[in-house]
Z-matrix of the N, CA and C atoms (Angstrom, degrees):
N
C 1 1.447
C 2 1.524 1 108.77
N 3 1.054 2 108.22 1 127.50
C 4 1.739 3 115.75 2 169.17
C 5 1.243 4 107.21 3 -101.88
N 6 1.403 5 106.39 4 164.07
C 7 1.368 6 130.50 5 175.13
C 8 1.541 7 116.55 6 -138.01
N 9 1.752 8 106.40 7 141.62
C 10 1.491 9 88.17 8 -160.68
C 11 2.029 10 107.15 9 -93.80
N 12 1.228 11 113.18 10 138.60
C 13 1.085 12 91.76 11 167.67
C 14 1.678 13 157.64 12 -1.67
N 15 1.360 14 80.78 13 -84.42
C 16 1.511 15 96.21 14 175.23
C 17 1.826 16 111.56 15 -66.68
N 18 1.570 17 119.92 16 2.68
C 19 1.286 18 113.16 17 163.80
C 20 1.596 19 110.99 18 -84.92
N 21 1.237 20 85.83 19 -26.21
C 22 1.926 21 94.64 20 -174.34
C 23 1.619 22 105.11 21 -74.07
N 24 0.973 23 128.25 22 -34.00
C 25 1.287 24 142.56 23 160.71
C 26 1.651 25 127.05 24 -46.95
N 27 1.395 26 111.14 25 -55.75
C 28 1.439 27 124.27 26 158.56
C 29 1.701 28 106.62 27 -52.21
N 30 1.159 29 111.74 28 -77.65
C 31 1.305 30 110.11 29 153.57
C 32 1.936 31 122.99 30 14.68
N 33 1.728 32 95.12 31 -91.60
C 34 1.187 33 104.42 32 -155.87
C 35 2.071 34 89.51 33 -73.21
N 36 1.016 35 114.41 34 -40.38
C 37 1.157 36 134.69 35 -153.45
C 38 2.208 37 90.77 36 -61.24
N 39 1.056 38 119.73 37 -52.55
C 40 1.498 39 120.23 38 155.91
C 41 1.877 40 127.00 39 -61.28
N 42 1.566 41 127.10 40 7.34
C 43 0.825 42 144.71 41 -177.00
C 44 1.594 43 95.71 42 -78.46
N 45 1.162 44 125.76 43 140.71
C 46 1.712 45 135.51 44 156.49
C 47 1.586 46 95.58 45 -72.47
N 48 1.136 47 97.92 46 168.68
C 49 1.865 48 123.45 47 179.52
C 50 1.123 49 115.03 48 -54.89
N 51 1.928 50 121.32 49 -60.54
C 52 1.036 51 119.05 50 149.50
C 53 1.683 52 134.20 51 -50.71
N 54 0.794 53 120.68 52 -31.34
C 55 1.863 54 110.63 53 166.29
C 56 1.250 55 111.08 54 -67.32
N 57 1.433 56 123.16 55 -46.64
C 58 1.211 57 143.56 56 168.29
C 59 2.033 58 98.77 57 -1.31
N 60 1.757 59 86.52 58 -89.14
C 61 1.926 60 116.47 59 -179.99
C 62 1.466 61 86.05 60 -40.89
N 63 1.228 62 134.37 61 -59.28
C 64 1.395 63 100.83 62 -145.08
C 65 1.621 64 115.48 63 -98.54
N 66 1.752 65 99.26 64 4.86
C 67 1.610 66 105.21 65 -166.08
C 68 2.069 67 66.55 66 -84.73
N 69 1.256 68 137.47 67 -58.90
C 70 1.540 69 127.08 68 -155.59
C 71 1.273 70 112.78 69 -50.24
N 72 1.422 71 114.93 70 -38.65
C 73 1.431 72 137.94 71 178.14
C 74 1.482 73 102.33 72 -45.96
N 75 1.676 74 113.29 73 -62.88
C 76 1.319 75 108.33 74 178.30
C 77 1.677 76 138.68 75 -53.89
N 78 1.915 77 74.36 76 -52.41
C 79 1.669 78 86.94 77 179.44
C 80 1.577 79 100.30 78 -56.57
N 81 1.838 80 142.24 79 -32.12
C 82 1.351 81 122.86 80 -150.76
C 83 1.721 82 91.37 81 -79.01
N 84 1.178 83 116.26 82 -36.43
C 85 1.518 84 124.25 83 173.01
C 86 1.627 85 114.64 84 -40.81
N 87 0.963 86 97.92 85 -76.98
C 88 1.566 87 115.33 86 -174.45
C 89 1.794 88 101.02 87 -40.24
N 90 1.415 89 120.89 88 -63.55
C 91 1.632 90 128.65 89 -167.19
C 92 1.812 91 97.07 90 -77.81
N 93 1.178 92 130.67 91 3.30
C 94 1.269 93 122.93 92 136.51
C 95 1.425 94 135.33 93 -96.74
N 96 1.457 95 123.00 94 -1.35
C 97 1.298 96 121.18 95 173.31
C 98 1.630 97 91.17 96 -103.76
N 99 1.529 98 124.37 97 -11.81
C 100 1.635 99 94.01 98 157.94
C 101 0.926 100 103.46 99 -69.40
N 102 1.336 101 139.96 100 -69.25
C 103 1.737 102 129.45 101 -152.12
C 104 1.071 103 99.62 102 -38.21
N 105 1.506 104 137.03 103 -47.90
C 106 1.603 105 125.57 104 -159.01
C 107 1.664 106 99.35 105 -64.26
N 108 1.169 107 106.51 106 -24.88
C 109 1.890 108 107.62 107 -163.48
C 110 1.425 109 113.21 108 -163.06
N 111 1.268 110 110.35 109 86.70
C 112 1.786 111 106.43 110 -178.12
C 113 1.719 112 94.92 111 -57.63
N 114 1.429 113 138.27 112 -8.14
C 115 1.332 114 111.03 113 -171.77
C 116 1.022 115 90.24 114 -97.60
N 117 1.424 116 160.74 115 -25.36
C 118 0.900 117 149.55 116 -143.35
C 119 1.366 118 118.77 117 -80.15
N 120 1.423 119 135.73 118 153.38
C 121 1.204 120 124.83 119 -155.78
C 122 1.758 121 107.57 120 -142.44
N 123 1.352 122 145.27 121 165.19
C 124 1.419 123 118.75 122 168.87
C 125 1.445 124 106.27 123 -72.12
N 126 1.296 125 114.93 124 154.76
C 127 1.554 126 123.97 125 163.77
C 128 1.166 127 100.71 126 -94.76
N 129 1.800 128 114.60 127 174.55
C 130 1.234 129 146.84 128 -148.05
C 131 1.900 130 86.14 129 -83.09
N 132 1.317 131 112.65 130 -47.87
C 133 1.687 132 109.45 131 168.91
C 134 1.715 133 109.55 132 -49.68
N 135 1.112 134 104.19 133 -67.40
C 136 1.140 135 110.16 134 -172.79
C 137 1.721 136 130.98 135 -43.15
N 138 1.823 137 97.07 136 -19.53
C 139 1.698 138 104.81 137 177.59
C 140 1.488 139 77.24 138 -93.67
N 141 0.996 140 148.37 139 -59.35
C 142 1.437 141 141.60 140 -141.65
C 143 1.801 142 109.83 141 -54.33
N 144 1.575 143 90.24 142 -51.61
C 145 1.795 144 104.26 143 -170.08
C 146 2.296 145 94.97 144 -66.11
N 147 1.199 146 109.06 145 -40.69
C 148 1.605 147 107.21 146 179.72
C 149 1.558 148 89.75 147 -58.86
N 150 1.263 149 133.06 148 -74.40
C 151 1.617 150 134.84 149 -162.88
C 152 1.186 151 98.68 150 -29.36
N 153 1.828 152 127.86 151 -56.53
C 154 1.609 153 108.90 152 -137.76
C 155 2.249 154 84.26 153 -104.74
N 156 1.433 155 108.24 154 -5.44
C 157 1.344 156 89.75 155 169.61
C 158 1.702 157 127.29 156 -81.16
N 159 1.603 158 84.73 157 -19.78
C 160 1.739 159 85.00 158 166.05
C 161 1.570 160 125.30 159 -82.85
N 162 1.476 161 113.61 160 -14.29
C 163 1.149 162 120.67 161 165.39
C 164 1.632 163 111.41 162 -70.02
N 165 1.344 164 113.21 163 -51.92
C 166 1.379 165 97.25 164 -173.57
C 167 1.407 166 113.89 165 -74.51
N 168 2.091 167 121.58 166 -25.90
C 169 1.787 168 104.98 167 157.25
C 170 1.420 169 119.98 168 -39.99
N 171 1.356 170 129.82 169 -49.75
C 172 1.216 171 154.37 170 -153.39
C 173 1.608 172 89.05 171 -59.43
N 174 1.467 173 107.17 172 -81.53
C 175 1.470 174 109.38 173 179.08
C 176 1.697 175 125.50 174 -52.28
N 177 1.405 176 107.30 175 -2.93
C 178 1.801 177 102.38 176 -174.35
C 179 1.294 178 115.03 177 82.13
N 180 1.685 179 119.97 178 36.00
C 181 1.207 180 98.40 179 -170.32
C 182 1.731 181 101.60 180 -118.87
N 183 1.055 182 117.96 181 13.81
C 184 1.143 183 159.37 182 -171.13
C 185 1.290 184 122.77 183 -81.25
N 186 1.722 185 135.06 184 125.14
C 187 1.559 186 130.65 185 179.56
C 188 1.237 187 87.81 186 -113.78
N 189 1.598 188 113.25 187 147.80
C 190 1.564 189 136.94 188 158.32
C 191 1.633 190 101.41 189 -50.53
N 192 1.178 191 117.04 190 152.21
C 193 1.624 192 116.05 191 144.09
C 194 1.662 193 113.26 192 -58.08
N 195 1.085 194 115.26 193 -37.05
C 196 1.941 195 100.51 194 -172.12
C 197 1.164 196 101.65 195 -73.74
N 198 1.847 197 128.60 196 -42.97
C 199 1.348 198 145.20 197 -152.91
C 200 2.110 199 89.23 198 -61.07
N 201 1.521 200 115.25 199 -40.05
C 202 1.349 201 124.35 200 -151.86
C 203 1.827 202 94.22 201 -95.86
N 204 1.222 203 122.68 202 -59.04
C 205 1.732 204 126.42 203 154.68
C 206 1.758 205 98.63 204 -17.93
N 207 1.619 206 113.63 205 -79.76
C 208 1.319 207 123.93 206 166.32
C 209 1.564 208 112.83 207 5.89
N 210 1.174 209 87.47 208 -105.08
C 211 1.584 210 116.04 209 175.86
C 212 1.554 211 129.67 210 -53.48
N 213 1.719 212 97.76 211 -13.72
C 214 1.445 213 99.06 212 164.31
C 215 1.647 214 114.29 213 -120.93
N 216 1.181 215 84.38 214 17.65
C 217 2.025 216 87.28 215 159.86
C 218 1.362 217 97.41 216 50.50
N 219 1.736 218 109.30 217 37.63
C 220 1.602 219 92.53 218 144.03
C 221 1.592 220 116.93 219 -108.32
């Protein structure tokens, strides 16, 4: 299945600030586990662990990467 660009674009482009970090977060994830394996695909874990991490962003239960850098004095 493809997807066309410029939908993915609308997409990110309606994202708040916060979704923003974590939609980049994903996408930088995702375009490095292709390199490891263009066949590779998400598993049934792999939608599960995204489902309950957007639930717990959703709820605030969640640290930024800078907020966590921050606090660990990097």
């Amino acid at each position: 299945m493809s997807v066309p660009k410029d939908e993915l674009e609308k997409i990110i482009n309606r994202l708040n600030d916060n979704n923003k970090v974590v939609a980049k977060s994903f996408l930088s994830w995702l375009l490095e586990k292709q390199m490891d394996s263009e066949d590779d695909q998400l598993t049934p874990d792999d939608i599960n662990a995204l489902e309950q991490a957007r639930k717990e962003f959703q709820a605030g239960e969640t640290t930024s990467l800078e907020d966590l850098k921050r606090e660990l004095e990097l």
